[in-house]
MDAnalysis code that builds the backbone (N, CA, C; Angstrom):
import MDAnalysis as mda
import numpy as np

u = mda.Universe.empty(672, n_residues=224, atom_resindex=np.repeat(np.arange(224), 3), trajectory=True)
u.add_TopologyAttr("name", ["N", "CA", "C"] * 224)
u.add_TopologyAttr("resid", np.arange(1, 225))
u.add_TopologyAttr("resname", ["UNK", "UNK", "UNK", "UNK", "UNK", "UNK", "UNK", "UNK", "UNK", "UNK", "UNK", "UNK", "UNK", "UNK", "UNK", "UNK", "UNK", "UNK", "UNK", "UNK", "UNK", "UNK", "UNK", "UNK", "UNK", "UNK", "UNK", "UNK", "UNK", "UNK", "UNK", "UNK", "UNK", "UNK", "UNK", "UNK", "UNK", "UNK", "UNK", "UNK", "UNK", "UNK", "UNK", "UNK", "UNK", "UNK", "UNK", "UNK", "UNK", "UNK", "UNK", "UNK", "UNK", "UNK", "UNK", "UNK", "UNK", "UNK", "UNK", "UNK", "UNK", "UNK", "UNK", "UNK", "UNK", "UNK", "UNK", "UNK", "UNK", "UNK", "UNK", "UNK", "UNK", "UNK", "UNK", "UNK", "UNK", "UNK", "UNK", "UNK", "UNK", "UNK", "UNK", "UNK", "UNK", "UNK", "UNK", "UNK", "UNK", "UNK", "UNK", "UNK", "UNK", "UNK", "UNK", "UNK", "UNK", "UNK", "UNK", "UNK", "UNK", "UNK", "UNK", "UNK", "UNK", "UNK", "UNK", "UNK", "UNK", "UNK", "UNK", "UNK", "UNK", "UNK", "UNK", "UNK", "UNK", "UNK", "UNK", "UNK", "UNK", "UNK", "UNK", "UNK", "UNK", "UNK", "UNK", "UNK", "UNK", "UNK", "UNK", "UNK", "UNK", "UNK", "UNK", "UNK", "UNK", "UNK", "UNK", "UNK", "UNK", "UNK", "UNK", "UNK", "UNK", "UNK", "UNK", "UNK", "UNK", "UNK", "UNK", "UNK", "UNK", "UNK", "UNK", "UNK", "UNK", "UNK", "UNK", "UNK", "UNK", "UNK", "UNK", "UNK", "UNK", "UNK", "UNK", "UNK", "UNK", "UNK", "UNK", "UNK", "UNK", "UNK", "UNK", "UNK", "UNK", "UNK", "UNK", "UNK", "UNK", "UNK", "UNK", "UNK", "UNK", "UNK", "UNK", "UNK", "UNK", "UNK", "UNK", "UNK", "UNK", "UNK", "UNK", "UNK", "UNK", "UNK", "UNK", "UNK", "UNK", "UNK", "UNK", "UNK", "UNK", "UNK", "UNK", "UNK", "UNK", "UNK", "UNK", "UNK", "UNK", "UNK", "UNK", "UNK", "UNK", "UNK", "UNK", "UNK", "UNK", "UNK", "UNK", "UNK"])
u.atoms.positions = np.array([
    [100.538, 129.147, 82.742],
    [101.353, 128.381, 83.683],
    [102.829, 128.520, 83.317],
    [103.997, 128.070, 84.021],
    [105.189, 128.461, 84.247],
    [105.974, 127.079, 84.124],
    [106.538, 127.074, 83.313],
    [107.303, 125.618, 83.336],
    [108.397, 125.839, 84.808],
    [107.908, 124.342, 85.452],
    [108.811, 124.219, 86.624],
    [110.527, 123.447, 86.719],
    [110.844, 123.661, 87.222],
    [112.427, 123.170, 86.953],
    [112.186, 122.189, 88.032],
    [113.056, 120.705, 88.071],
    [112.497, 119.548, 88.986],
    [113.290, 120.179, 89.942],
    [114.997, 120.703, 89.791],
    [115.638, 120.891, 91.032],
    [115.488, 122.130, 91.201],
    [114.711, 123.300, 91.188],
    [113.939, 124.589, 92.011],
    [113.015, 123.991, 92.657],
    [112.104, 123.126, 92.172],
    [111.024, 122.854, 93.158],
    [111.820, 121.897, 94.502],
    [112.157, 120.789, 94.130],
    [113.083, 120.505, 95.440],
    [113.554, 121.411, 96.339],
    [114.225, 122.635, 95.416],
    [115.166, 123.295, 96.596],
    [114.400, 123.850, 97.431],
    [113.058, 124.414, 96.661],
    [111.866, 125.270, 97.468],
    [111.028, 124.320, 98.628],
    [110.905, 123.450, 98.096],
    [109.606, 122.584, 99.095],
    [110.911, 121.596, 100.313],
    [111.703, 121.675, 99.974],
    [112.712, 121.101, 101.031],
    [112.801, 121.325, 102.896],
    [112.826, 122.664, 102.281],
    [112.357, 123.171, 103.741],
    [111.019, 122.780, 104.806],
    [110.325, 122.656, 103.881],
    [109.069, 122.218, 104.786],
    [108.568, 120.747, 104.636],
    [109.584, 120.085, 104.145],
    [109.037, 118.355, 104.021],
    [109.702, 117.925, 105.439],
    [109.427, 116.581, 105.926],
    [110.310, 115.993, 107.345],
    [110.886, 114.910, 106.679],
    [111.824, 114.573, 107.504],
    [112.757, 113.411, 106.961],
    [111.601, 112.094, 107.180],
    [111.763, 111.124, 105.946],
    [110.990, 110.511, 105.647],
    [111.232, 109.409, 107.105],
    [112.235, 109.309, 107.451],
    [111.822, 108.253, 108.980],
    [111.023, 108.853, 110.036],
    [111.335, 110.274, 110.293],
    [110.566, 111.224, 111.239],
    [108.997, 110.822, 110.946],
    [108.876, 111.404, 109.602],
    [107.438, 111.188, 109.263],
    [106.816, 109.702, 109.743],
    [106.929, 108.692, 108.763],
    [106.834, 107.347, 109.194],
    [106.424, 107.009, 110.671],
    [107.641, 107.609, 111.639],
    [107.524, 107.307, 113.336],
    [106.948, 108.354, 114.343],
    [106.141, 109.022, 113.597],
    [105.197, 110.409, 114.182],
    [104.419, 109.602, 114.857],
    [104.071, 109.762, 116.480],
    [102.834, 109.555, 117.003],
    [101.666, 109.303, 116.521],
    [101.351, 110.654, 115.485],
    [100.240, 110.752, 115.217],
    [99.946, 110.826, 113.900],
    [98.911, 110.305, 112.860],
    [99.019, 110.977, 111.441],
    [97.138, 111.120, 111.001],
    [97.366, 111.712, 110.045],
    [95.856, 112.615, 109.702],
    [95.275, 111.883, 108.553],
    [93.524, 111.595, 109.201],
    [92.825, 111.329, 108.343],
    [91.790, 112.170, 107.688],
    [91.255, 112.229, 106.685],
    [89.913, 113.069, 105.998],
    [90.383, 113.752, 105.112],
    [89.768, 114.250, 104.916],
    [89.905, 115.811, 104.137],
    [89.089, 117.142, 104.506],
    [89.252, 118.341, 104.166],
    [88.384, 119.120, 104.395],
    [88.324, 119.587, 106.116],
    [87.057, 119.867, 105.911],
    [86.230, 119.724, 107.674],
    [86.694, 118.569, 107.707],
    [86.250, 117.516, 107.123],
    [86.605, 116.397, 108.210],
    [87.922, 115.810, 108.598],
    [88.549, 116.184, 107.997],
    [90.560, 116.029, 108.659],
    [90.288, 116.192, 109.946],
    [91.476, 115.020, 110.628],
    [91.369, 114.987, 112.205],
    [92.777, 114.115, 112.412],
    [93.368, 113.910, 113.230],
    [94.225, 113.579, 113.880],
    [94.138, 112.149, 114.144],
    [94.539, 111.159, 114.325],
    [94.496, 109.596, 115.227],
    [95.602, 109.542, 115.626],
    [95.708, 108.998, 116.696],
    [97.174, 108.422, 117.502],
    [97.504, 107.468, 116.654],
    [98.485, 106.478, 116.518],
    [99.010, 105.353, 116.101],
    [99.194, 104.413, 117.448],
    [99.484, 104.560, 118.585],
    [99.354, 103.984, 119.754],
    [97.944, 103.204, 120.582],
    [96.861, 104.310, 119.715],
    [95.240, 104.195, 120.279],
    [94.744, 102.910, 118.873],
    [95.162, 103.440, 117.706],
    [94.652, 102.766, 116.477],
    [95.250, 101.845, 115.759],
    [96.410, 102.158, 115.565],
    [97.710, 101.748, 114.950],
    [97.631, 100.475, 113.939],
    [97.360, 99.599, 115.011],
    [96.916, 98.396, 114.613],
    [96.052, 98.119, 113.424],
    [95.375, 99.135, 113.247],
    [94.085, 98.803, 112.610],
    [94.661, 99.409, 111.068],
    [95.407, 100.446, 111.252],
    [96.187, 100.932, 110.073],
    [97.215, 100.474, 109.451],
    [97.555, 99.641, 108.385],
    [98.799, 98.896, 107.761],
    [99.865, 100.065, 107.354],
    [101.092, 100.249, 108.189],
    [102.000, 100.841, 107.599],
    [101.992, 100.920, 105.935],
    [102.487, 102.100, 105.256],
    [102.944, 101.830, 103.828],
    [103.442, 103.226, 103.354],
    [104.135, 103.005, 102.086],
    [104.704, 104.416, 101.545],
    [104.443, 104.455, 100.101],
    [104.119, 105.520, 99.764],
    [104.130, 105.832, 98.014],
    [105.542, 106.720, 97.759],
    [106.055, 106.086, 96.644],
    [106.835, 107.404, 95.779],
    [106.025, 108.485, 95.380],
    [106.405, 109.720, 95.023],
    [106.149, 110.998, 95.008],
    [107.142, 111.374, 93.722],
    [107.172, 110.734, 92.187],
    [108.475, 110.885, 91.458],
    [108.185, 111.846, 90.382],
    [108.841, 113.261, 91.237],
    [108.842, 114.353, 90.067],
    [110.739, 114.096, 89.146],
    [109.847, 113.943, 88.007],
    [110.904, 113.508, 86.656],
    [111.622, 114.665, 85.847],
    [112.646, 114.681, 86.022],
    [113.328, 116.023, 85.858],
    [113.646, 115.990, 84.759],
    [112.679, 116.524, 83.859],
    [113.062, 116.686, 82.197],
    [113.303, 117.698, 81.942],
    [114.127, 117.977, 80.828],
    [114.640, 119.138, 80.252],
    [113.577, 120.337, 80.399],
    [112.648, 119.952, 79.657],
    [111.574, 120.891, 79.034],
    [110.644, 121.166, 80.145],
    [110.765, 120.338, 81.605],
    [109.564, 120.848, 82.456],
    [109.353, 119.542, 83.218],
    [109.645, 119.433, 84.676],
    [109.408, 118.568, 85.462],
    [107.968, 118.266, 85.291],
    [107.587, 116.544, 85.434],
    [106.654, 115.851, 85.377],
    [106.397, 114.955, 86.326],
    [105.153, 114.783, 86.708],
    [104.576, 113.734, 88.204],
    [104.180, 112.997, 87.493],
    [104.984, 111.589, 87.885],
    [104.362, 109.811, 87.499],
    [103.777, 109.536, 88.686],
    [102.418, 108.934, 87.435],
    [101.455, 108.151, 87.804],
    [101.188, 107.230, 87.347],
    [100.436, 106.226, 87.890],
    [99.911, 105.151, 87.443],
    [98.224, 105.097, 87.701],
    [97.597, 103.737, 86.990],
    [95.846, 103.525, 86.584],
    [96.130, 102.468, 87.584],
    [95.341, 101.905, 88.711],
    [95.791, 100.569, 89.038],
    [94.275, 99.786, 88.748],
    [94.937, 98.228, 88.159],
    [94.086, 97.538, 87.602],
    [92.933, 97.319, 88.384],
    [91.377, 97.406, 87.286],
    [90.738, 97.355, 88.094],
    [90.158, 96.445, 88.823],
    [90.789, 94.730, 88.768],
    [90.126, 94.119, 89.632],
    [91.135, 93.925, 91.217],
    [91.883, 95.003, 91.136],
    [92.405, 94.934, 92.684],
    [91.560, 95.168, 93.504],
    [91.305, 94.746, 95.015],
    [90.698, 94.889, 95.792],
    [90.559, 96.335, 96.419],
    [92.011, 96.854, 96.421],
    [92.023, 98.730, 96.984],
    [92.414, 99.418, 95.911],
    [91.382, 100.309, 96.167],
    [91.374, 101.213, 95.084],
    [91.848, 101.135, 93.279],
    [90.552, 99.926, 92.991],
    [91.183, 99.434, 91.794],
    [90.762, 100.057, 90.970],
    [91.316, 100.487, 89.466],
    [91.042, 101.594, 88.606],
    [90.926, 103.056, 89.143],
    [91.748, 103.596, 89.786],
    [92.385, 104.331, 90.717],
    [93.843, 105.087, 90.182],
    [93.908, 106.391, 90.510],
    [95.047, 106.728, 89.883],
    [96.062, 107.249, 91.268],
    [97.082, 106.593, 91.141],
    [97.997, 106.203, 92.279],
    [99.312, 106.643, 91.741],
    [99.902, 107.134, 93.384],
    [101.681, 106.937, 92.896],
    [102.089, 105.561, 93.286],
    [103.360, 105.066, 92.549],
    [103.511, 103.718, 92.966],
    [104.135, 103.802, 94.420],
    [103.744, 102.333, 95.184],
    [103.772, 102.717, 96.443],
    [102.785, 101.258, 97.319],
    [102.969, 100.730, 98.421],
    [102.355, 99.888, 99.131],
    [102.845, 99.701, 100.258],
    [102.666, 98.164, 101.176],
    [102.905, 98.521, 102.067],
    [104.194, 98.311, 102.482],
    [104.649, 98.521, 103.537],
    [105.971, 98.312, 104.333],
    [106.140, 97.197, 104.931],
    [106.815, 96.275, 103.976],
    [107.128, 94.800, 104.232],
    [108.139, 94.886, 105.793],
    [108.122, 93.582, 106.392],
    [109.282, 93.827, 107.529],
    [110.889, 93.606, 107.389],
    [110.906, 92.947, 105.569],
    [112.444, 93.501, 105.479],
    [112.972, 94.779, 104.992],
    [111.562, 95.766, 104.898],
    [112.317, 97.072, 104.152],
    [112.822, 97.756, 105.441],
    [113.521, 98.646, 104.950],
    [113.901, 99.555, 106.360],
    [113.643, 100.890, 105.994],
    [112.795, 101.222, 106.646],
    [112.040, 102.423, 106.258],
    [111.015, 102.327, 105.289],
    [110.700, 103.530, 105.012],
    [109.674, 103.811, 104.065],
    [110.061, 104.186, 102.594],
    [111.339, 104.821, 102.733],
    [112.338, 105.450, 101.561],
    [112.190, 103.596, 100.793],
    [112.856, 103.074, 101.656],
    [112.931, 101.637, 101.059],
    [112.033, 100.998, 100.386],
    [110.990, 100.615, 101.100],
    [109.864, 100.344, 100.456],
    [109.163, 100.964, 99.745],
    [108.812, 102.455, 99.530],
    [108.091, 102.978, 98.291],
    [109.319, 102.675, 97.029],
    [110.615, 102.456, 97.039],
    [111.581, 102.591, 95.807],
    [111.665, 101.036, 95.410],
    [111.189, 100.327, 96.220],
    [110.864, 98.813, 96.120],
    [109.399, 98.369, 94.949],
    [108.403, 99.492, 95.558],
    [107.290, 99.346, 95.135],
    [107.012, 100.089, 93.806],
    [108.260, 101.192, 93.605],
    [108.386, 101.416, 92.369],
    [109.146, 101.001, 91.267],
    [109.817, 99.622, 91.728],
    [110.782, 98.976, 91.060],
    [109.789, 98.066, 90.684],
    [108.667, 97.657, 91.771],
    [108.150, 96.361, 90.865],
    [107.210, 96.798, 90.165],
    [106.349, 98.199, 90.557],
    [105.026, 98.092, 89.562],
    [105.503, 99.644, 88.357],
    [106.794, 100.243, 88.660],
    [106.528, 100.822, 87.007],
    [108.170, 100.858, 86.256],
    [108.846, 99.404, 87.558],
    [109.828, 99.278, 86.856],
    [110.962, 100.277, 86.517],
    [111.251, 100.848, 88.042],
    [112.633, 102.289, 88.117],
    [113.022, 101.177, 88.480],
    [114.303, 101.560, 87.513],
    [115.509, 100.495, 87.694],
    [116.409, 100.304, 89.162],
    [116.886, 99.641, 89.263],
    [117.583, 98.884, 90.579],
    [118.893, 100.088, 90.323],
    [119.006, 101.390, 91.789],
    [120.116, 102.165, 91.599],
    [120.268, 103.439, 90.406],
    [118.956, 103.169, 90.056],
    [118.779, 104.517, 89.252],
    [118.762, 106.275, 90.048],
    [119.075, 106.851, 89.348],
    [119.189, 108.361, 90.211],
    [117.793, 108.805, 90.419],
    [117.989, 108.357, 92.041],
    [116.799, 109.176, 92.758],
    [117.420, 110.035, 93.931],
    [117.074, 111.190, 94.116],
    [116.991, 112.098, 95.292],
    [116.082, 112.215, 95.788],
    [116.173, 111.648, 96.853],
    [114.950, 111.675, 97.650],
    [115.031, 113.213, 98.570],
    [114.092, 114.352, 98.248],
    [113.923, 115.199, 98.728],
    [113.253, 115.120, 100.453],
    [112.186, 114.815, 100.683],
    [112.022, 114.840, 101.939],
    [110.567, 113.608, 102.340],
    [109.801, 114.096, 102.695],
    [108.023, 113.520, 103.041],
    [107.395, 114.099, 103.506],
    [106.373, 114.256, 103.151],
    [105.026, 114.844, 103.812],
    [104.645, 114.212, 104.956],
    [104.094, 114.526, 105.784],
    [103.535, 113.703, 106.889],
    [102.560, 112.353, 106.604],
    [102.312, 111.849, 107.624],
    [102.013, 110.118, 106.885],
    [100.143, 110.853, 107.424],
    [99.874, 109.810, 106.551],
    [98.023, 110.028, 106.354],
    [97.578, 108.988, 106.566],
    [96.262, 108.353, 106.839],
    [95.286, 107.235, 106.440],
    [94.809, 107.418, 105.442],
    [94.402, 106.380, 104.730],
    [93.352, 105.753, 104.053],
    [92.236, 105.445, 104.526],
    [91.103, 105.222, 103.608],
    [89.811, 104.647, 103.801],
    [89.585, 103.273, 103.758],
    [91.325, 102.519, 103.259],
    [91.430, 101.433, 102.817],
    [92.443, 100.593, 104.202],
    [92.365, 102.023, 105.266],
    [93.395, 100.986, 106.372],
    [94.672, 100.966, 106.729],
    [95.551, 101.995, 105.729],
    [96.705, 102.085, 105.484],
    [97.677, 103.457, 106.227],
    [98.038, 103.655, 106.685],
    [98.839, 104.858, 107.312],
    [99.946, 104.973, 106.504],
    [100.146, 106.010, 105.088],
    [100.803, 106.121, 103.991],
    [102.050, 106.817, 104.202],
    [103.146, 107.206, 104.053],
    [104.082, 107.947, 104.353],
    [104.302, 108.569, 102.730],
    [104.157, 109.592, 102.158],
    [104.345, 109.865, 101.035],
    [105.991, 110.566, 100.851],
    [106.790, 110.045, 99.850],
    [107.951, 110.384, 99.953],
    [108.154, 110.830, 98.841],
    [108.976, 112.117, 98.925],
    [108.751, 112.934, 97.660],
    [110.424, 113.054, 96.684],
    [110.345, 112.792, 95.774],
    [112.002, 112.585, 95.155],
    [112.177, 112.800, 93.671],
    [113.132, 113.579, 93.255],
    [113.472, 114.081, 91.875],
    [114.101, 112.447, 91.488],
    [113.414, 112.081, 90.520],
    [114.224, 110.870, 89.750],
    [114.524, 111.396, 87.614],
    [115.609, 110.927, 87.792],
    [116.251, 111.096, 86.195],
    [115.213, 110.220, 85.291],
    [114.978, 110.538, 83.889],
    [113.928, 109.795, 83.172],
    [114.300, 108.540, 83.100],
    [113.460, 107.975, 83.023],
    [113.696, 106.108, 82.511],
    [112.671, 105.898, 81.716],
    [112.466, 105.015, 81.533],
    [111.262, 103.924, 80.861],
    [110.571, 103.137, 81.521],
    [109.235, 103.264, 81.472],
    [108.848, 102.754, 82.667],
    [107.856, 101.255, 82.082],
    [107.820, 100.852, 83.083],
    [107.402, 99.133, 82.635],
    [106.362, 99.094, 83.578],
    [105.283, 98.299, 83.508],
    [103.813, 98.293, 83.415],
    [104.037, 96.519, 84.470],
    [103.639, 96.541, 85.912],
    [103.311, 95.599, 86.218],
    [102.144, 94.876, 86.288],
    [102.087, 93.785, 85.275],
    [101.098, 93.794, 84.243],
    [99.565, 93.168, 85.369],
    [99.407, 92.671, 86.799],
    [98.840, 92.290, 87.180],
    [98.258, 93.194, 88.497],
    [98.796, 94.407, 88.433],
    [98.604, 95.365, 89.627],
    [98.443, 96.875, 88.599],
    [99.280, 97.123, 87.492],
    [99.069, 98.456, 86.882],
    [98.761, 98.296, 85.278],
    [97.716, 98.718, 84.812],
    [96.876, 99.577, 83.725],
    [97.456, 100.303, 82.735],
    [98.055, 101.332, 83.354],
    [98.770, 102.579, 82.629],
    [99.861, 103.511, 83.664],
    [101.119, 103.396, 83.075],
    [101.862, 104.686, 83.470],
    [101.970, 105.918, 82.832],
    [101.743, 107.251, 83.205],
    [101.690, 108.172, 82.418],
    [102.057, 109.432, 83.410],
    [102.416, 110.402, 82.846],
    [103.210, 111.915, 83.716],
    [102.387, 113.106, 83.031],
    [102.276, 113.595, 83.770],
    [101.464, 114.829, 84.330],
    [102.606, 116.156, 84.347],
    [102.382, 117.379, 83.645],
    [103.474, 118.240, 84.070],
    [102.821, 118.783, 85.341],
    [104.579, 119.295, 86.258],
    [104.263, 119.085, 87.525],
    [103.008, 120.838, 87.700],
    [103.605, 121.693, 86.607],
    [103.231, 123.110, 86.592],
    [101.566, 122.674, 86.647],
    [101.099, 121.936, 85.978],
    [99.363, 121.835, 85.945],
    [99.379, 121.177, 87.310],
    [99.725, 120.331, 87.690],
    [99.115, 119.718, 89.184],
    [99.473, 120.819, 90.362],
    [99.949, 121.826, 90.032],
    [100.132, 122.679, 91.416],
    [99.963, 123.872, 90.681],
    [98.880, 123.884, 89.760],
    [98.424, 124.855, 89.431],
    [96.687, 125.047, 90.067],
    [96.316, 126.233, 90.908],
    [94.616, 125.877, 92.167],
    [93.557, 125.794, 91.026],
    [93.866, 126.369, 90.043],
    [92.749, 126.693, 89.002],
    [92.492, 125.114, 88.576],
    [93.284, 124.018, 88.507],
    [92.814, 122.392, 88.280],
    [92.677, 122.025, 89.602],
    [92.420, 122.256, 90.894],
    [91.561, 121.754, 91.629],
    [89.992, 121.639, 91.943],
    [89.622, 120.815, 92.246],
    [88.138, 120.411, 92.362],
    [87.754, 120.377, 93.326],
    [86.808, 120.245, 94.149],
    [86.262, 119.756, 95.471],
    [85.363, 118.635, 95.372],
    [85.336, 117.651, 95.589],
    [84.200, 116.921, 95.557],
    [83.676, 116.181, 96.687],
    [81.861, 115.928, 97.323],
    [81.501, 115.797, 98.680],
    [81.164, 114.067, 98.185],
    [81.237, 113.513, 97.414],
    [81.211, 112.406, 97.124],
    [81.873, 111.463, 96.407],
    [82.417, 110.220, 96.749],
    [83.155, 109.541, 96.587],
    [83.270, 108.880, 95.222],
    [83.816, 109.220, 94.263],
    [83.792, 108.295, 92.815],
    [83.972, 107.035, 92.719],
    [84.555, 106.355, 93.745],
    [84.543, 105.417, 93.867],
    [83.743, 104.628, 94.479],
    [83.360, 105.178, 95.597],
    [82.238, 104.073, 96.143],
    [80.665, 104.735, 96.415],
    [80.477, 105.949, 96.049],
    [79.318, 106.781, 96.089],
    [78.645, 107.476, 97.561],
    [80.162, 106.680, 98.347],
    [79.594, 107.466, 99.408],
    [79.933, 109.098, 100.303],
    [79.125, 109.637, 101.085],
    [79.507, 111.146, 101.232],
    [80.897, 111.432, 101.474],
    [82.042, 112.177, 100.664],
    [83.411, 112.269, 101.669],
    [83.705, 113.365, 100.949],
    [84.644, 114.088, 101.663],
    [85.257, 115.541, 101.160],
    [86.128, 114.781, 100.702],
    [86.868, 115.214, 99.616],
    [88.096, 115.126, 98.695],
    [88.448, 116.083, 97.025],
    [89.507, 116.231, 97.194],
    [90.104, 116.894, 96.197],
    [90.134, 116.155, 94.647],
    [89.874, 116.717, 94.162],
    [90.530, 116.335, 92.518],
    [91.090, 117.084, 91.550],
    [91.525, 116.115, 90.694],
    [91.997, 117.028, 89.621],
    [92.188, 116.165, 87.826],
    [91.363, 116.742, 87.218],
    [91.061, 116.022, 85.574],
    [92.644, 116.505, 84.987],
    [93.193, 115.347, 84.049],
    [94.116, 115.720, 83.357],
    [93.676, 114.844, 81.897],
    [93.287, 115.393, 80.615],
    [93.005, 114.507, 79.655],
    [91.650, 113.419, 80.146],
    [92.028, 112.283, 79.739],
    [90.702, 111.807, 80.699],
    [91.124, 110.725, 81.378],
    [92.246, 111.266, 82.412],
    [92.074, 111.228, 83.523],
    [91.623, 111.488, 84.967],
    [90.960, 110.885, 85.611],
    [90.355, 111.794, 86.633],
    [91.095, 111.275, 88.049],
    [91.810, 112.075, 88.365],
    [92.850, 112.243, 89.790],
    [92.099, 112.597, 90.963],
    [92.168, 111.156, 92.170],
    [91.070, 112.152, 93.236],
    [91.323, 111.603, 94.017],
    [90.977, 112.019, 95.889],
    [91.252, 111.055, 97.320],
    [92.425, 111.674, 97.363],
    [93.323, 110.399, 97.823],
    [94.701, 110.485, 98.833],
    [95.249, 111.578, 97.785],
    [95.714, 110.237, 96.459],
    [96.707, 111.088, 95.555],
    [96.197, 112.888, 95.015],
    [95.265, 112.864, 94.647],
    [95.042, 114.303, 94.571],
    [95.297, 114.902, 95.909],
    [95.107, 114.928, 97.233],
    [95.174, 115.539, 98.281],
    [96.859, 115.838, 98.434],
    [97.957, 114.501, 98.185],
    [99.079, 114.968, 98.063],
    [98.928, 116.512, 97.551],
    [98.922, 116.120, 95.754],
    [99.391, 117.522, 94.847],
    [98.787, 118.772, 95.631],
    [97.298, 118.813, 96.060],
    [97.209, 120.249, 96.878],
    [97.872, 120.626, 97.903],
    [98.241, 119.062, 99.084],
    [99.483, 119.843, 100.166],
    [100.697, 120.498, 99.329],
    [101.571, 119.542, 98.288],
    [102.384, 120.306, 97.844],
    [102.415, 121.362, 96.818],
    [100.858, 122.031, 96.262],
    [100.975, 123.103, 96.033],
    [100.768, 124.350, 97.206],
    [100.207, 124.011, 98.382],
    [100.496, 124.826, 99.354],
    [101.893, 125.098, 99.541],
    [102.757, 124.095, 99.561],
    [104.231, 124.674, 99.947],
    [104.350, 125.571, 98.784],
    [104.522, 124.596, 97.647],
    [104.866, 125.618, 96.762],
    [104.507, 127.331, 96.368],
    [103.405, 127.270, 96.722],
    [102.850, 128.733, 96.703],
    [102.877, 129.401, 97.848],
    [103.130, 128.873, 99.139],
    [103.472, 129.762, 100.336],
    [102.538, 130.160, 100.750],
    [102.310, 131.510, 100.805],
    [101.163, 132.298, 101.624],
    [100.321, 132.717, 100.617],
    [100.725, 132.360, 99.482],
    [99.836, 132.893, 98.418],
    [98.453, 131.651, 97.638],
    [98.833, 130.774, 98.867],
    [97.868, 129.902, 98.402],
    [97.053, 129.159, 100.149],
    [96.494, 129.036, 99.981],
    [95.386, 127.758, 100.841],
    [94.253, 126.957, 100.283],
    [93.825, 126.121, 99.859],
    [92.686, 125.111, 99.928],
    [91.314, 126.197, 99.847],
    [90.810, 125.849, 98.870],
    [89.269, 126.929, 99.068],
    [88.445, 125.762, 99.488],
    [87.725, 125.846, 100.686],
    [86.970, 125.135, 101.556],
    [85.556, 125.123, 100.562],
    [85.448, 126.675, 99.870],
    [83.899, 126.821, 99.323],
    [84.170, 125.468, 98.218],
    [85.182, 124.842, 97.651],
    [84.886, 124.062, 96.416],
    [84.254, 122.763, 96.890],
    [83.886, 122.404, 97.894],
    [82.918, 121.267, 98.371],
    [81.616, 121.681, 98.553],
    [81.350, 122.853, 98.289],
    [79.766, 123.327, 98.952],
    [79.304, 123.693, 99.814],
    [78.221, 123.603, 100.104],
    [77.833, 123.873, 101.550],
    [77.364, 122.489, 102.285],
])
């Protein structure tokens, strides 16, 4: 693997992210994975889906950009003991989504109030299984120290970004670790961590950008 630089990967994946309000106010946004990815209106469903945004915080260290994550505790109701970017929903005083995921990373891993973030762009907004229509927003932030909100997060810990958008640590899996039931989704083991669902599905869209034409999703890693 190739140590990644935080501001090459920005400059590269820039092009193909949408501005994080665009994203957010899309008609339409995508649920599943796999075969089963499909489309929903927000006009037909909307309702039923709780706005929200995650940070996306590749940490621009000297030695090799790194993706923070968090464990979220496990007696939360969604997705508890779960490995997540920080991120929830879109209160009605945030404005935007930029707002509220940098809100939601102020309270649960504790990025300081005005710390250097560049917010690079967003991926298109997704569902959950949990109800949520996510806007994932993707942004180079300077190192800090990160603080543990002790009633929602477990563990903070970073991932170099070169292994998560590396295809050889992707997984396929047709069943759900969490609740045992049938679903296509991605993963990816780091130490013993096991990364899977939404947040793993991020890192494979953005190793598609990153790799261009030299990469796509192998459909065979779910089976037949």
């Amino acid at each position: 693997m190739t140590v990644i630089d935080a501001r090459d990967f920005a400059d590269r994946i820039r092009p193909h992210l949408k501005a994080p309000e665009a994203a957010y106010a899309a008609p339409r946004f995508r649920i599943g994975f796999g075969a089963e990815e499909k489309f929903l209106d927000v006009a037909e469903v909307g309702t039923r889906y709780r706005p929200a945004a995650v940070l996306v915080p590749v940490i621009d260290r000297p030695d090799g950009a790194t993706v923070l994550l968090t464990r979220r505790c496990s007696h939360l109701p969604d997705h508890g003991g779960q490995i997540s970017f920080p991120g929830g929903r879109v209160e009605d005083g945030d404005d935007g989504p930029v707002e509220a995921a940098l809100r939601e990373a102020q309270e649960e891993v504790g990025l300081p109030h005005g710390h250097e973030v560049r917010v690079v762009g967003a991926l298109e907004t997704r569902g959950t299984v949990s109800n949520y229509r996510v806007t994932p927003v993707i942004a180079v932030v300077a190192p800090f120290v990160p603080r543990a909100q002790e009633d929602e997060v477990e563990e903070i810990f970073e991932v170099p970004l070169d292994f998560v958008l590396d295809p050889d640590r992707h997984e396929g899996l047709r069943v759900s670790p969490a609740d045992g039931r049938p679903r296509q989704m991605y993963a990816i083991r780091y130490g013993g961590h096991f990364i899977f669902g939404f947040t793993a599905r991020i890192l494979v869209q953005l190793t598609e950008i990153w790799l261009g034409g030299n990469y796509a999703p192998d459909i065979s890693l779910f089976g037949n």
